[in-house]
N, C-alpha and C positions, 0 to 999 in steps of 0.2 A: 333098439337104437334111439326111438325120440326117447326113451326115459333117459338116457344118457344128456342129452342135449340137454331138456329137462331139466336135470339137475346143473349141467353147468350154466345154465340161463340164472337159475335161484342161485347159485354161489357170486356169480357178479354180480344181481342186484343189490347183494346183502353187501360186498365189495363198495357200491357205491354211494350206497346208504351210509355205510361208518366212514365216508368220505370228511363230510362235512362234521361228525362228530369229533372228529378227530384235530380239528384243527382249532375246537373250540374247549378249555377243559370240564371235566365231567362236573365239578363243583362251583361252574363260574355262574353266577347271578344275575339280576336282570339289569344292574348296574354296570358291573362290569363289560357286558355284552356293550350296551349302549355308551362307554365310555371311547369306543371308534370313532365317533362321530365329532371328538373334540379335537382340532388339530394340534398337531405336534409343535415342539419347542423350536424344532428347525426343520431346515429341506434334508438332511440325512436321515431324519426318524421320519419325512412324508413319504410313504411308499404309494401313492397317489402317481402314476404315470412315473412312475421312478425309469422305465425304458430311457423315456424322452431324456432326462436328465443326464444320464449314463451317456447316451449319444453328443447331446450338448457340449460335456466335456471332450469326448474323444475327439472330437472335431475339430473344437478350441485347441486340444495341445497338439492335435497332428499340424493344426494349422499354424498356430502361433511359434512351436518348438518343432517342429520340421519344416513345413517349406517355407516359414518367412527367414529363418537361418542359410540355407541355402542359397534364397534368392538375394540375401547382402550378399555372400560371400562369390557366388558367380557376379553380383554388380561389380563388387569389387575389383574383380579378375578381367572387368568390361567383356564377358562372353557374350554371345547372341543367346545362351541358353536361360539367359534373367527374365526373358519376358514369358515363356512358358512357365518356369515356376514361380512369378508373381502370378498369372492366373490360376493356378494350381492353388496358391495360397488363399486367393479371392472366393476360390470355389469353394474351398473347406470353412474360409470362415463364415463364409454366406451361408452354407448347409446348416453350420453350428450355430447360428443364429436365430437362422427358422424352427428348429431344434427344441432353443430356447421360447422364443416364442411362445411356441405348441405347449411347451410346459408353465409356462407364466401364466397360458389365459387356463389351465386345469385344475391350479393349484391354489391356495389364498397366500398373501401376502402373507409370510411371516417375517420379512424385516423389512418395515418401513423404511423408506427415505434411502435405502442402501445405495451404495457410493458406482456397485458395480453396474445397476444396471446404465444410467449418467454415461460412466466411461467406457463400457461397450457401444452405445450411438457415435460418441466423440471419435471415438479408433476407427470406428466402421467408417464415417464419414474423412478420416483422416490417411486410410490406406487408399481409399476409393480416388482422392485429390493426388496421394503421391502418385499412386500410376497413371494418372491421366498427365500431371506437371513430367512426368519421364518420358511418355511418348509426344509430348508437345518436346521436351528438350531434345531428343532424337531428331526428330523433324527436323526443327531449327537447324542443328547441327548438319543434318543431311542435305538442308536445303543452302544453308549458306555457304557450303562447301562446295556444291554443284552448280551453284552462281556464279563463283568466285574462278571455276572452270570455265566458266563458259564464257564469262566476262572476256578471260586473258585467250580463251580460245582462238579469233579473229587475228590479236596480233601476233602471237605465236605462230598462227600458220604465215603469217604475211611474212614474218622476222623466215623463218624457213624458207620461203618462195624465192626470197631475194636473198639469201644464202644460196641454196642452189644455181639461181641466176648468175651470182657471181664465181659460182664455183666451175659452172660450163664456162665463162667466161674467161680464166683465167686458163680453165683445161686448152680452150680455142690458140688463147695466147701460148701455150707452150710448145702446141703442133706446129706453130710457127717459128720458128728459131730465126729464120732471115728475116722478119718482118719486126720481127721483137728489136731485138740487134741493131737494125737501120732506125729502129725507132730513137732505141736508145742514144745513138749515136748523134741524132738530128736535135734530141733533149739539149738545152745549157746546162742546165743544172741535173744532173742522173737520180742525185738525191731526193727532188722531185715529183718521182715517179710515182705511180699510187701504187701500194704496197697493198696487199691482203688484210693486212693488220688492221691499217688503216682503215681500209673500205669497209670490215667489220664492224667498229668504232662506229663509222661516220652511219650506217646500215640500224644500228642498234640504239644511236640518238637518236634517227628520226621516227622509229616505231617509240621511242618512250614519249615524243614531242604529240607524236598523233596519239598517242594514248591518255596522254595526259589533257590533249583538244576536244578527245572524246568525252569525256568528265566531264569536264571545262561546260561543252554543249550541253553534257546532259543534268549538270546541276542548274543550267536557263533554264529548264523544263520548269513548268509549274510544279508545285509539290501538292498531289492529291494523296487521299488517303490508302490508297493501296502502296504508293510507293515509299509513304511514313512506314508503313507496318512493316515491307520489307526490308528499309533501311535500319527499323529496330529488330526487327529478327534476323538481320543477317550481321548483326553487330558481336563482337564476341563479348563485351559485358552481359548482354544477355543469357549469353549461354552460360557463361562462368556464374551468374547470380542464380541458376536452375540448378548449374550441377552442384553450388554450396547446399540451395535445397534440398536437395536431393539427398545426396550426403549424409547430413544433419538428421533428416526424419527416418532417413533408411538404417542408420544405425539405431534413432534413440527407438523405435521401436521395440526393441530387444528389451529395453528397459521397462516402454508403459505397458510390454506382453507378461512382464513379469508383473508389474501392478496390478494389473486386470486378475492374473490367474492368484495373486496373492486376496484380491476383494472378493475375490469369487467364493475362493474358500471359507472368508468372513461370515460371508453373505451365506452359504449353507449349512456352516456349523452352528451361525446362530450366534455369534461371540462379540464382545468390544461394543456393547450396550453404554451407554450414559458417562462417567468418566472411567469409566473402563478402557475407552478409545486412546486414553495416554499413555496407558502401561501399554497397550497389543503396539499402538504405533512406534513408541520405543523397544521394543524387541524384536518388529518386523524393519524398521529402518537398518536398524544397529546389525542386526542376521543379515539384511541383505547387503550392506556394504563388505561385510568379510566373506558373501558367495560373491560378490564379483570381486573380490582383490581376489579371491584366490583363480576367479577363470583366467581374470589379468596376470598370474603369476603362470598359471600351466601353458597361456600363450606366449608369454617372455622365455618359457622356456623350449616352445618347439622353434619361435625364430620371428613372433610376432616383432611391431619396433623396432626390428634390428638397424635402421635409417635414424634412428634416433641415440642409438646404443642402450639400448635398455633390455637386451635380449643376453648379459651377458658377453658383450661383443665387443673390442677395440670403436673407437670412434672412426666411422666414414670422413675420409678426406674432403667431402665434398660438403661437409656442416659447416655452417658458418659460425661463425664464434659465439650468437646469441643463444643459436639453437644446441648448443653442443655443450654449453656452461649447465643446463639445465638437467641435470640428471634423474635419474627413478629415486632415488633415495631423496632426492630434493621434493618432489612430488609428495612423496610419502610422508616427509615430514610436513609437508603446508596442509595434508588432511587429516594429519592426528593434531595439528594445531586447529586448523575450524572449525575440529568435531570438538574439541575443548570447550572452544569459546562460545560455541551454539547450545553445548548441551549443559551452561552454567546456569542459562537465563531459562532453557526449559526442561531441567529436573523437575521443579515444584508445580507444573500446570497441574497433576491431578488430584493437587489440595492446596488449590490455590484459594489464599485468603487463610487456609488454617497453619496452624503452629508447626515448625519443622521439627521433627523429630531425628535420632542418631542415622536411620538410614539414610534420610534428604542429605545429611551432613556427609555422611561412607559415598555417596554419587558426587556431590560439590567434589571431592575430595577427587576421584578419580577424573573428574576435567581437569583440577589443577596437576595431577598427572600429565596430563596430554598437552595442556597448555606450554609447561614445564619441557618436556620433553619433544614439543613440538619445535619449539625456540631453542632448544642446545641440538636440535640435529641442524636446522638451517644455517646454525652458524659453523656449525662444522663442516657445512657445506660450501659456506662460502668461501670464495677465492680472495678478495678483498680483506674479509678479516683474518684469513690464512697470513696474508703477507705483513698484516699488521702486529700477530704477535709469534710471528716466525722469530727464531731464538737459537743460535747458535752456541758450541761452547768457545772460551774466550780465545785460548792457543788451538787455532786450524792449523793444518798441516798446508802446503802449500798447494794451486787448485789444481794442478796434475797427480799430486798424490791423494788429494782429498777425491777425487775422482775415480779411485781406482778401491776406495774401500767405499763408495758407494754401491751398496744393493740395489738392482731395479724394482722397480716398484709398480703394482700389477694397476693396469690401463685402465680399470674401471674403481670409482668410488665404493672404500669400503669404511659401512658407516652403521655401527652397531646401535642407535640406539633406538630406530625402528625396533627392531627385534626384541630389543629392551624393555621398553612402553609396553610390546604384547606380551611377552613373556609375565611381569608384575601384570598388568590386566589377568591373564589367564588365572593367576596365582588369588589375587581379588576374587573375583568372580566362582574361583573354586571353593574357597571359605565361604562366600555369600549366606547370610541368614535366611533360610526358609520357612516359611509357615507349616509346609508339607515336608514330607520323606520324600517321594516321588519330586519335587520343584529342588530342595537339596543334591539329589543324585544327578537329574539334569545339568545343574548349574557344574558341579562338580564336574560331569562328561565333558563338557563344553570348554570348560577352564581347561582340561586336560590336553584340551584338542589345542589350544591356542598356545599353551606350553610347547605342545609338541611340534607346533607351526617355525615358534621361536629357536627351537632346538636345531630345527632343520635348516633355518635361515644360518643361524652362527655357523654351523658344517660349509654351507655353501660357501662364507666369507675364508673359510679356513682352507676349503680345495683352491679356491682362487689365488690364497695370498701364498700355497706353496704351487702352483700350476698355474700363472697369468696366462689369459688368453692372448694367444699371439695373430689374431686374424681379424677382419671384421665379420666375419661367420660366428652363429651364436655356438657356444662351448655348452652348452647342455648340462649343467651339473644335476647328476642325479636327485640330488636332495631337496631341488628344485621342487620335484615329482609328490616327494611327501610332506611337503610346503603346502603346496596346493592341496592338496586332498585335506587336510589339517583343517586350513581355513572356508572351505567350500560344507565341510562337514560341520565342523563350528556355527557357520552362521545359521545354518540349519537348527542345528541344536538349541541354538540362542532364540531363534525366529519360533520355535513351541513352547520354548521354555515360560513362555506368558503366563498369568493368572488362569486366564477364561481357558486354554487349553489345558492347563495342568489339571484343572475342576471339572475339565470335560473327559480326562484322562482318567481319572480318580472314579466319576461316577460309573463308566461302563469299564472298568474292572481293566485298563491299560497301564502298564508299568511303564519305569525310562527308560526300561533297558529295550525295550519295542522300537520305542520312537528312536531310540539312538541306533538299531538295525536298521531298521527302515530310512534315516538318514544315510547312512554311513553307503546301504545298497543303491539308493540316488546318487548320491554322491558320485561313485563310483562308473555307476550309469552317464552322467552327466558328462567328467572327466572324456572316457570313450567317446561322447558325441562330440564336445569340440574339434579333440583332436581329427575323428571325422571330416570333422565341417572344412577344417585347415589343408588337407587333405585333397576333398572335393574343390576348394582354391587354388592350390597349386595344381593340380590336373587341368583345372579350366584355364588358368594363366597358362601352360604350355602346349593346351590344344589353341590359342590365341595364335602363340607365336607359331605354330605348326601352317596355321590357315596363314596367317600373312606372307611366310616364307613361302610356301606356295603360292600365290596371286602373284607374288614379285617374282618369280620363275617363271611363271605365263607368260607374263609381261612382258 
């Protein structure tokens, strides 16, 4: 029995012996061995507490792409459930921080100066201010509402008292019929008489006289500093100037969440070195504007704007004419025109001072595209120039008969040359000259996709203009759906397609056809959470109105 043992004792230690040989190979040198010790090109290739890292990020996107998403969209819906998941939000990103930390002081600097770690303090101190300015506006709002009770409390109840008072009073007068009667009779004038009406009247000016006495006394008062502060906190410019704040940070963070998680990646792959930084920043600008036109496009089409009509929806009667002239296609046209104009002056930043060569010229070239086609959508937008060279034929039929072969015409602007611009883009950008095979097939994916964005857009004008929507309810056109995914995918595609990633793609052995699965499964992923997110909005805005209809049935 021990020689058993015995023996399996000698078969694991020889087991843990060829441990360590195993992970070293039988032919490596004493250089090799020792070339461990030189650090890596980036934090992907530092397996150095690589845990901590792994944790840093999950934290970062549970935090920044879950609950700070949820906590706008409950603000928005004004639930009580915003303030639980802004601390939910707080606590993830604080964990992810410390996270970060732990791995900062473990690891060496492999990128100087980087942008990310800057704007991770800025955010951190920036989310920390918005929810402290939300619970100060709450407050306010709470307090100045509960003032404003209590203030009118005293004559309210007085106004009541003497409502009652008059109300026994006249009850008194009506058990009396002979005494009323002789009264009336002994009157000169019957007309005279005090009337209910009246007495109400006369009852209700003199609580506004004392109300207004009351004031009146209490602005004599000295004005010390407690009563400034309440006079400004209980003022509603105040509160309206928090909740602009509010508003403002609480949305753009969606935005500087995406910038941080965009530097982050910078900052670990090690890329956009020296003038490198002008090519990654134009493909990470240029890719992230076509992921958010296309989340703007998946939300126009579940019922996002629909107050504005830009959901696919007749115009609401209740726009006023400045706001209702303004349409999505007007929009759309004024940001393919200042993406023209911005990107004339900074095409050449990444050889600047040298010689322009035919590609500088094929970019010039696509601004004057945009430029171009930014100015012939807004005038086809405009209502003004419309009337100006509105052109009839010369023999009209008389206006009851010309009325009757007029066709209706569908309630929403339809204005093809958005579609247009991306369409020719796509078509550019899919020819693109590459230095690489992998950088050509990219470019090529990407063009495909903005093609197919445009295909999808023209379908949408052509359900509409044989099917006008007749409501202010958004009409959902299907093609909508593959609009967005189009452009959501694209910008993605555009946003790798860089230099530094194409050469970081090339070295460890990654094709386009990866990256464009690996987009295309985001993507997709992506689309699902919005829709989500819209989802858990409307549930909160109807458990809203559930709780208020309730209190007012207490009541």
């Amino acid at each position: 029995m021990w020689q058993t043992h015995f023996l399996d004792n000698v078969v694991l230690a020889m087991i843990f012996q060829a441990l360590p040989l195993s992970a070293t190979p039988i032919n490596a040198s004493s250089e090799s061995a020792s070339s461990s010790s030189i650090p890596a090109e980036s934090y992907f290739k530092e397996h150095t507490s690589s845990n901590l890292l792994y944790a840093h990020i999950i934290f970062m996107f549970l935090g920044w792409f879950g609950a700070l998403p949820i906590s706008i969209m409950l603000n928005i819906a004004k639930s009580n459930l915003r303030y639980p998941s802004q601390i939910a939000f707080l606590g993830l990103h604080g964990i992810g921080t410390i996270f970060g930390l732990a791995y900062n002081s473990r690891t060496p600097d492999l990128y100087p100066k980087a942008s990310h770690n800057g704007l991770g303090w800025v955010l951190s101190a920036l989310i920390f201010a918005h929810f402290i300015i939300g619970i100060v506006r709450d407050s306010i709002r709470r307090t100045s509402d509960s003032g404003t009770k209590d203030e009118r409390a005293p004559f309210i109840a007085e106004a009541t008292e003497r409502m009652t008072r008059e109300e026994e009073r006249n009850m008194k007068a009506s058990n009396q019929p002979s005494e009323s009667s002789s009264s009336r009779a002994a009157s000169p004038n019957p007309n005279l008489s005090e009337s209910p009406v009246d007495t109400d009247c006369e009852m209700l000016f003199d609580v506004h006289l004392y109300y207004n006495s009351r004031l009146e006394h209490r602005y004599d008062e000295p004005m010390t500093w407690n009563r400034r502060w309440a006079n400004v906190s209980g003022s509603n410019l105040l509160v309206r100037i928090l909740d602009l704040w509010f508003d403002i940070v609480d949305q753009g963070l969606l935005i500087l969440g995406f910038i941080a998680i965009c530097t982050g990646l910078v900052t670990m792959a090690g890329i956009f070195h020296e003038k490198h930084i002008f090519n990654g920043l134009a493909h990470f600008i240029k890719g992230g504007v076509f992921v958010g036109f296309g989340i703007i496009t998946l939300g126009r089409w579940i019922g996002c704007f629909a107050e504005f009509a830009w959901a696919w929806n007749l115009k609401p009667s209740k726009l006023t004419k400045r706001t209702a002239s303004v349409s999505m296609e007007t929009v759309e046209c004024f940001v393919i025109l200042l993406y023209g104009i911005t990107n004339v002056f900074l095409e050449h930043l990444s050889a600047w001072g040298e010689a322009w060569v035919p590609q500088d010229l094929e970019h010039v070239a696509i601004s004057l595209l945009f430029i171009g086609g930014g100015l012939c959508g807004l005038m086809v937008e405009s209502k003004a120039l419309r009337r100006l060279f509105k052109a009839y034929p010369e023999a009209l039929p008389h206006d009851g008969e010309f009325s009757k072969h007029l066709r209706p015409q569908p309630g929403i602007p339809i204005n093809p040359i958005p579609a247009m611009v991306i369409f020719l883009l796509g078509m550019i950008l899919g020819g693109h000259h590459q230095m690489s095979m992998e950088s050509t097939m990219m470019h090529k994916q990407f063009g495909n996709l903005l093609i197919s964005a445009s295909a999808a857009r023209c379908c949408t004008y052509l359900l509409l203009r044989i099917s006008p929507p007749t409501s202010m309810y958004p009409s959902r056109p299907p093609s909508e759906l593959v609009c967005s995914f189009c452009f959501i995918c694209g910008g993605f595609m555009l946003m790798a397609s860089n230099r530094d990633t194409v050469q970081s793609m090339i070295d460890n052995g990654v094709n386009a056809m990866v990256v464009a699965t690996v987009a295309m499964g985001i993507t997709a992923t992506l689309m699902a959470w919005v829709i989500l997110l819209l989802v858990v909005k409307g549930w909160a805005e109807k458990r809203e109105e559930m709780w208020r209809d309730r209190v007012v049935s207490v009541r």
